[in-house]
C-alpha positions in Angstrom: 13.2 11.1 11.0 10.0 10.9 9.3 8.0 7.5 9.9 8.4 5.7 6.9 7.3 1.9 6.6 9.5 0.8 3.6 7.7 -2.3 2.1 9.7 -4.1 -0.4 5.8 -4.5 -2.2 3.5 -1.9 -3.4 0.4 -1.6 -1.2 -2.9 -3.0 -3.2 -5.3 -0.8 -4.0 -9.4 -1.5 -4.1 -11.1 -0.5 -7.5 -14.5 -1.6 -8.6 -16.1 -0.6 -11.2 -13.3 -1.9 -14.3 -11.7 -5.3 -12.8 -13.5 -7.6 -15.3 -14.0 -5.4 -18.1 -10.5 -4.5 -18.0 -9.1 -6.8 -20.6 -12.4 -5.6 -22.7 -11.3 -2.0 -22.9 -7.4 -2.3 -23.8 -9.0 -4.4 -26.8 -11.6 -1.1 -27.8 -8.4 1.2 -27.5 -6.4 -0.5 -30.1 -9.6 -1.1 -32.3 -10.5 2.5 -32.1 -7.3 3.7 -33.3 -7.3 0.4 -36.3 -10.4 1.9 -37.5 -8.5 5.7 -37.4 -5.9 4.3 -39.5 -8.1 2.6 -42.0 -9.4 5.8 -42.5 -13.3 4.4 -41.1 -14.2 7.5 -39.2 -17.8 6.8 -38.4 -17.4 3.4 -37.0 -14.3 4.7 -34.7 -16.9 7.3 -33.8 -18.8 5.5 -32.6 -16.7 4.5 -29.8 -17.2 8.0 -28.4 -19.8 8.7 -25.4 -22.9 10.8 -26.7 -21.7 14.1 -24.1 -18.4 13.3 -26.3 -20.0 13.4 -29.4 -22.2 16.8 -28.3 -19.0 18.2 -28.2 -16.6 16.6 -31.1 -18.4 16.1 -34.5 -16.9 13.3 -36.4 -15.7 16.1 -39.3 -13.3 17.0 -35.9 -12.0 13.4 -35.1 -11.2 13.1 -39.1 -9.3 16.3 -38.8 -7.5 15.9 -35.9 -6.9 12.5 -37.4 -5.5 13.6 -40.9 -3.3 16.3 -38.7 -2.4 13.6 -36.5 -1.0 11.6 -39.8 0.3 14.0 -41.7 2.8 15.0 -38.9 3.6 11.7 -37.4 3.2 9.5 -40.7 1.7 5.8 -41.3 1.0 4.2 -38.3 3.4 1.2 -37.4 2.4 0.2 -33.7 0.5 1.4 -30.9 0.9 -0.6 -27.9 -1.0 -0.5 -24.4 1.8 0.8 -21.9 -0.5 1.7 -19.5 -4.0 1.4 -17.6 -5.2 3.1 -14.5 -8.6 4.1 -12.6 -9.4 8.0 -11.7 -12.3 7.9 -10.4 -15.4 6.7 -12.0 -13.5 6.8 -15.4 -10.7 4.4 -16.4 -7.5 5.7 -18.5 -5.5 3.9 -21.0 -2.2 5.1 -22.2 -0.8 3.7 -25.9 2.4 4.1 -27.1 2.4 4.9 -30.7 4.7 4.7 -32.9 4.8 6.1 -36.5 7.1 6.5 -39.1 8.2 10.3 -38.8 8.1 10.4 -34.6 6.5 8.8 -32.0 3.4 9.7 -29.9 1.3 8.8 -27.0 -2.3 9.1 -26.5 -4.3 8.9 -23.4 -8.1 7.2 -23.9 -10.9 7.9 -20.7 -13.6 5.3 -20.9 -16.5 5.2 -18.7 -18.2 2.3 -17.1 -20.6 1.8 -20.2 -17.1 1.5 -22.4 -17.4 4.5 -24.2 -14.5 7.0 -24.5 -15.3 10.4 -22.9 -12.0 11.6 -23.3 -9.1 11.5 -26.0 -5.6 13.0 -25.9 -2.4 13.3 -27.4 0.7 13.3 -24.3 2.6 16.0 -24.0 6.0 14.9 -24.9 7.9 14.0 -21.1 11.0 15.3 -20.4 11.5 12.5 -17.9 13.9 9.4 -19.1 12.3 6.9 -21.0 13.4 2.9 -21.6 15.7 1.8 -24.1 16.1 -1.6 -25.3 19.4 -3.0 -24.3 22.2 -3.0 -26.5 22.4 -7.1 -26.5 18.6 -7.5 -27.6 19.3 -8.2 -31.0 16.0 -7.7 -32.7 16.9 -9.9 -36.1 17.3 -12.9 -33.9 13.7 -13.0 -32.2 10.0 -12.2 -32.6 6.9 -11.4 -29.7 3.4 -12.5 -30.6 0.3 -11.6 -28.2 -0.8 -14.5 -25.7 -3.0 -15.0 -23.3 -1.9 -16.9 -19.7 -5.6 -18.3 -18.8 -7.0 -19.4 -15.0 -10.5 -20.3 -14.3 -12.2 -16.8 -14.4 -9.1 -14.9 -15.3 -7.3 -14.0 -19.1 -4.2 -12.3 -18.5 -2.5 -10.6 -21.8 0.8 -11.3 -22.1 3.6 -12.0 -25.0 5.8 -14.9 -25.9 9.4 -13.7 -26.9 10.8 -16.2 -29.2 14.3 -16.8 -31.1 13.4 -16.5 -35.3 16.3 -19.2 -36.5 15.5 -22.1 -34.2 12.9 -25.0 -34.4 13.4 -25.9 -30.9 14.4 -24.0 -27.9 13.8 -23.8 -24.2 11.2 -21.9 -22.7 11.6 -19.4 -19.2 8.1 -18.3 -18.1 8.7 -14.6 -16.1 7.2 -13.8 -12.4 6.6 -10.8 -10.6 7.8 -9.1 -7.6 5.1 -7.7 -5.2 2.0 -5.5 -6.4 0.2 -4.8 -9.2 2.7 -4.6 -12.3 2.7 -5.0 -15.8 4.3 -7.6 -18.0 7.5 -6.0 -18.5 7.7 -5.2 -14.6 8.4 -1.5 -15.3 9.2 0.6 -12.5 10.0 3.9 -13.5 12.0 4.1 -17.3 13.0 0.3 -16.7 11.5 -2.6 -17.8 13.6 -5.4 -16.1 11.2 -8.1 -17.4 11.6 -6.9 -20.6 15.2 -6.7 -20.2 15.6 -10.1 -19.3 13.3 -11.8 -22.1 14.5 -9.7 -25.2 18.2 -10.8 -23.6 17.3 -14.2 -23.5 15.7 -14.3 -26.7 18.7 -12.8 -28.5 20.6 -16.0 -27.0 18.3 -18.5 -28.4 15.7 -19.1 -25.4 12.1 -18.4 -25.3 9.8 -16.2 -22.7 6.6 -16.0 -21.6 5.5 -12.7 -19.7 2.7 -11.3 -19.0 0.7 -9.0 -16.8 0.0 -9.2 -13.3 -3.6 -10.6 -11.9 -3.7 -7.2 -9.4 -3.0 -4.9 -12.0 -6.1 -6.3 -14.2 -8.2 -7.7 -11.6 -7.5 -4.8 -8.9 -11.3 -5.5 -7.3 -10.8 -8.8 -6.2 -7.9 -7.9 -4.2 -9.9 -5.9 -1.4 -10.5 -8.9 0.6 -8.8 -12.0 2.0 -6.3 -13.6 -0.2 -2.8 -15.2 -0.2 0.5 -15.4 -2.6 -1.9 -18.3 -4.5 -4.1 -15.7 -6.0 -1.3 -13.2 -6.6 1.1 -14.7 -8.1 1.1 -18.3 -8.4 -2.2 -19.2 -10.1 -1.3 -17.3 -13.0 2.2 -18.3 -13.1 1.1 -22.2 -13.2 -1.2 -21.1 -15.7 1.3 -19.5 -17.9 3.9 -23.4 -17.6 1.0 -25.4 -18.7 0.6 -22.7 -21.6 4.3 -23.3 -22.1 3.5 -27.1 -22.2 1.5 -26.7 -25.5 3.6 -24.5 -27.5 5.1 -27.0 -30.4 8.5 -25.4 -30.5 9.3 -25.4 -27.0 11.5 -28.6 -25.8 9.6 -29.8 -23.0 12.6 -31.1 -20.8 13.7 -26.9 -21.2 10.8 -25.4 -19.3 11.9 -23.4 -16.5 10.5 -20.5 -13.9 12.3 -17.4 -13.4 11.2 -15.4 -10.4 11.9 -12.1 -9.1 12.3 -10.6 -6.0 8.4 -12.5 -4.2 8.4 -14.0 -7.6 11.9 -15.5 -6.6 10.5 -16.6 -3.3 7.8 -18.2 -4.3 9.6 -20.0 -6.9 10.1 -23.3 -4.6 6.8 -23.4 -3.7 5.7 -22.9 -7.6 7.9 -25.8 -8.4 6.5 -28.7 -6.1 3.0 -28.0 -7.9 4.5 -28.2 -11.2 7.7 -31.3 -11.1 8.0 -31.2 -14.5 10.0 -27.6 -14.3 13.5 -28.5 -15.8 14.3 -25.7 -13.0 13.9 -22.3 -11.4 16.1 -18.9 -11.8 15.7 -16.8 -8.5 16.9 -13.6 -8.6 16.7 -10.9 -5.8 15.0 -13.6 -3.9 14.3 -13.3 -0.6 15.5 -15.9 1.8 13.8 -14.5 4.7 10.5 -13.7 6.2 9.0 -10.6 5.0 8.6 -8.9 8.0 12.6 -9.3 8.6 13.2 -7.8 5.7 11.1 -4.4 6.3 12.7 -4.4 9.3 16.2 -4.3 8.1 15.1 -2.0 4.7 13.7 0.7 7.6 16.7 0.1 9.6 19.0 1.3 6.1 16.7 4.3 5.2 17.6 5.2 9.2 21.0 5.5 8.7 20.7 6.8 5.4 19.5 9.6 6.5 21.9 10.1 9.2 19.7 11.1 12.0 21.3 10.9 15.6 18.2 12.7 17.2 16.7 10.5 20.4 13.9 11.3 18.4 14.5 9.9 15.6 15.9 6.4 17.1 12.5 6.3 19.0 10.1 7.0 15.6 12.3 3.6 14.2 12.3 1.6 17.5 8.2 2.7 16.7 7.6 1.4 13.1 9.9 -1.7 13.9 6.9 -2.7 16.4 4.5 -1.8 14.5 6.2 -4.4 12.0 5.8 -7.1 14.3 2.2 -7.1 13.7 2.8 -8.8 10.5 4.6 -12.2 11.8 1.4 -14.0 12.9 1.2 -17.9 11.3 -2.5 -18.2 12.5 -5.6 -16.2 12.2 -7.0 -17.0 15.8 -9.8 -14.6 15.9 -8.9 -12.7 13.6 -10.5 -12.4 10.4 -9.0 -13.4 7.4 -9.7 -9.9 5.9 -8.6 -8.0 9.0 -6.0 -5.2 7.6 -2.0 -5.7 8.6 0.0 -3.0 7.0 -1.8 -2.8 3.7 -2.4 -6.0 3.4 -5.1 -8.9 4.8 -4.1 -11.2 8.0 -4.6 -14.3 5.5 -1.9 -13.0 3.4 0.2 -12.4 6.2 -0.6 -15.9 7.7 0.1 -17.9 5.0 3.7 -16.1 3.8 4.9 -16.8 7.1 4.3 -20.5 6.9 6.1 -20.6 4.1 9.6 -21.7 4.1 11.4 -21.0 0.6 15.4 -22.4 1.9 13.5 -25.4 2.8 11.3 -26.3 -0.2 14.6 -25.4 -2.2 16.4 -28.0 -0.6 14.1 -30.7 -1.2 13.7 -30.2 -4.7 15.0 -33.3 -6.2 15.1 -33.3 -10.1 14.9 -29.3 -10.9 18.2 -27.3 -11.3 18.5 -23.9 -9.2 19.9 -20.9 -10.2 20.3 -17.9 -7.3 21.6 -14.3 -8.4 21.9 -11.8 -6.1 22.8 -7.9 -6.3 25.2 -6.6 -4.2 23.8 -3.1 -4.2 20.6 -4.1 -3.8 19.2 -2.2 -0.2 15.5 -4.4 -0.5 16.8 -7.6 -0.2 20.2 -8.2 0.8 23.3 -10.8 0.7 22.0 -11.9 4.2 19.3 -13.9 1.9 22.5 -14.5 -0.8 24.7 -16.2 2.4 21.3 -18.1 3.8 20.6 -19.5 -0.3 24.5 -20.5 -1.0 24.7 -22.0 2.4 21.5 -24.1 1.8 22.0 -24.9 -2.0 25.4 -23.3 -3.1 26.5 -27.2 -3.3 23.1 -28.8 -5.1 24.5 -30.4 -8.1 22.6 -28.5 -10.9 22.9 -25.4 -8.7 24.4 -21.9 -9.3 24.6 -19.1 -6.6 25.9 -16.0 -7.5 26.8 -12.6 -5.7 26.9 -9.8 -8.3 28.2 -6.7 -6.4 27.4 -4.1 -8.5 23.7 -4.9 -9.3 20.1 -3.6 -7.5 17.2 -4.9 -6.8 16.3 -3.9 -10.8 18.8 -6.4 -11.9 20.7 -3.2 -13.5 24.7 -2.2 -12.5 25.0 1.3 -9.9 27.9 2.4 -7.9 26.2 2.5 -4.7 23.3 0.9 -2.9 21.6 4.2 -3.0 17.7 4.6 -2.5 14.6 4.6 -4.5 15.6 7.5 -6.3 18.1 5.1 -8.6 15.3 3.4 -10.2 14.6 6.7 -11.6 17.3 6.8 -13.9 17.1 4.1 -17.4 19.5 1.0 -16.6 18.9 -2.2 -18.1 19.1 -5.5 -16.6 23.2 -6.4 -16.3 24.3 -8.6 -19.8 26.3 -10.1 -17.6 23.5 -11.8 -15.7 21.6 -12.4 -18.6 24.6 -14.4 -20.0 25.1 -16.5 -16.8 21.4 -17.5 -17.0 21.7 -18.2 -20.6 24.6 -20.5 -20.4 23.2 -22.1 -17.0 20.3 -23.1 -19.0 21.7 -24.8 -21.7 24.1 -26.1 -20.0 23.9 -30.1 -19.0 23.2 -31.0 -15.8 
């Protein structure tokens, strides 16, 4: 057996050079491509570094423009999917799409914001997202918005329904690592998913993307779940408070997977939550969880070899590294499996069943996949048992659902989240009629 340390989070990853000006440079790749389309060739090339223009004369970029539309058509949107560092340049990816075909184009900036690089994507042949056939998009509209913290502007978009002057609001969280706001994790966008199904039922969304996905750099030291995730996410329910539509005693939380876990702890720093939606939550400490999720992928794989049992009895030690609720000595930026010792410290203090229980006014709502190999229906049996009978509750064991939120026949591995499946209607209806239901 190879040793594999199964995290149910992606490992962070330092950058430098692009945290703050990240935000700066998806704004430049959508202006570039306005001033394309309005046909103003010499401002748009201006966005190009001098070595680019040595090379490209504008005469070129109107060409390849004029090509570009007379194949594809009029422009109708072109959307950021995507943003990455390699190396000292940054990458954006935009999805456009026109009215004869769709096409994606890569942008390469460089640290003085200038675009050294600009291509048209080959066509994939990989599987792509589709909406879900119960987002019905004559009932709802999205409009660009911007979750705010001190020092921090996170783009996101509120999903409302079109035919209602007032409607409840669900504000979206993460899972672990840096992600955007649809959480998309190969061709599925279970974020997305769950706000267009919402929306199509009369409730509003609020998504957007994650802090470590925009501000990467600040993640290479000490920090804790406050910074990742829940800063933002108490950023994004006071935005909620101020939107006019919204029915203030509708506001609720809906967290997935860490999201989910945190979702207790969000509440108590924000008591005017109507409630919180926790789905694939864990009920558990991390590091119990890895240990279980390595001790699956072991029998997965069906290897009997003394070897093999010895490389797991191995990374399960190395695991308990991770279970420490004090620094001691340690410094708060000393490295535990990808991640600092303050991180580590302060997950393990908290205690999600717990906080649930005491939650006295907001409503709780617990889905669980059966099929789901990250976090299991240990955590479903330790949640029911705790609040399965907490009048406003619901706690919910749907068998055939992963950690996506998407049907499969089998718990499977990784691989499945390879294939498009959108987030189950089914749950999407449960929430729905949980929410506007009375307590």
């Amino acid at each position: 057996m190879k040793k594999v340390i199964l995290l149910i989070f992606a490992l962070f990853v330092t950058t430098s050079a692009f945290s703050q000006g990240v935000l700066n440079l998806l704004g430049r790749s959508q202006d570039f491509f306005k001033l394309l389309e309005d046909q103003k060739y010499t401002e748009a090339y201006g966005y190009l570094d001098s070595t680019f223009q040595a090379k490209v004369p504008e005469e070129d970029l109107k060409k390849l423009w004029t090509q570009v539309s007379e194949k594809l058509g009029k422009v109708e949107t072109l959307d950021v999917i995507s943003s990455k560092t390699q190396g000292e340049f940054f990458v954006v990816t935009l999805e456009g799409k026109f009215t004869n075909e769709d096409q994606n184009f890569l942008l390469a900036f460089n640290k003085a914001e200038k675009i050294v690089g600009f291509f048209l994507q080959p066509k994939s042949t990989a599987p792509t997202y589709t909406l879900p056939a119960y987002a019905d998009t004559t009932l709802y509209k999205e409009t660009e918005i911007n979750v705010k913290t001190p020092g921090h502007t996170l783009v996101g978009v509120l999903t409302v329904p079109k035919k209602l002057k007032s409607y409840p609001v669900v504000v979206l969280v993460h899972g672990s690592g840096p992600a955007d706001m649809d959480e998309t994790v190969g061709p599925n966008k279970p974020l997305k998913d769950i706000a267009v199904g919402l929306a199509s039922k009369g409730i509003a969304s609020i998504r957007y993307v994650k802090r470590t996905m925009i501000y990467s750099g600040e993640f290479g030291k000490a920090f804790t779940v406050k910074e990742e995730v829940m800063d933002d996410a108490l950023g994004a329910i006071a935005l909620a408070r101020t939107l006019p539509e919204v029915n203030k005693k509708q506001i609720y939380l809906l967290g997935h997977s860490l999201g989910g876990m945190l979702a207790p702890r969000i509440a108590t720093l924000a008591p005017d939550l109507n409630g919180i939606i926790m789905l694939a939550a864990p009920a558990r400490k991390f590091t119990d969880l890895l240990v279980e999720q390595n001790k699956y992928m072991f029998s997965f794989s069906k290897d009997t070899s003394e070897a093999g049992k010895k490389s797991l009895d191995t990374v399960i030690k190395e695991l308990d590294v991770t279970r420490i609720t004090k620094l001691g000595t340690m410094k708060p930026d000393s490295v535990l499996l990808g991640l600092p010792a303050s991180y580590w410290a302060d997950l393990n203090l908290n205690d999600q069943v717990a906080t649930a229980k005491k939650l006295a006014k907001q409503r709780i709502f617990v889905g669980q996949g059966g099929n789901d190999f990250q976090v299991s229906t240990t955590d479903y049996n330790l949640w029911n048992a705790a609040i399965g009978k907490k009048k406003g509750s619901m706690v919910k064991l749907y068998p055939e659902l992963n950690h996506l939120l998407s049907p499969q026949t089998e718990k499977g591995t990784m691989e499945q989240y390879r294939v498009p499946v959108n987030v189950s209607e089914g749950l999407i209806t449960d929430i729905a009629t949980w929410i506007k239901a009375k307590p």
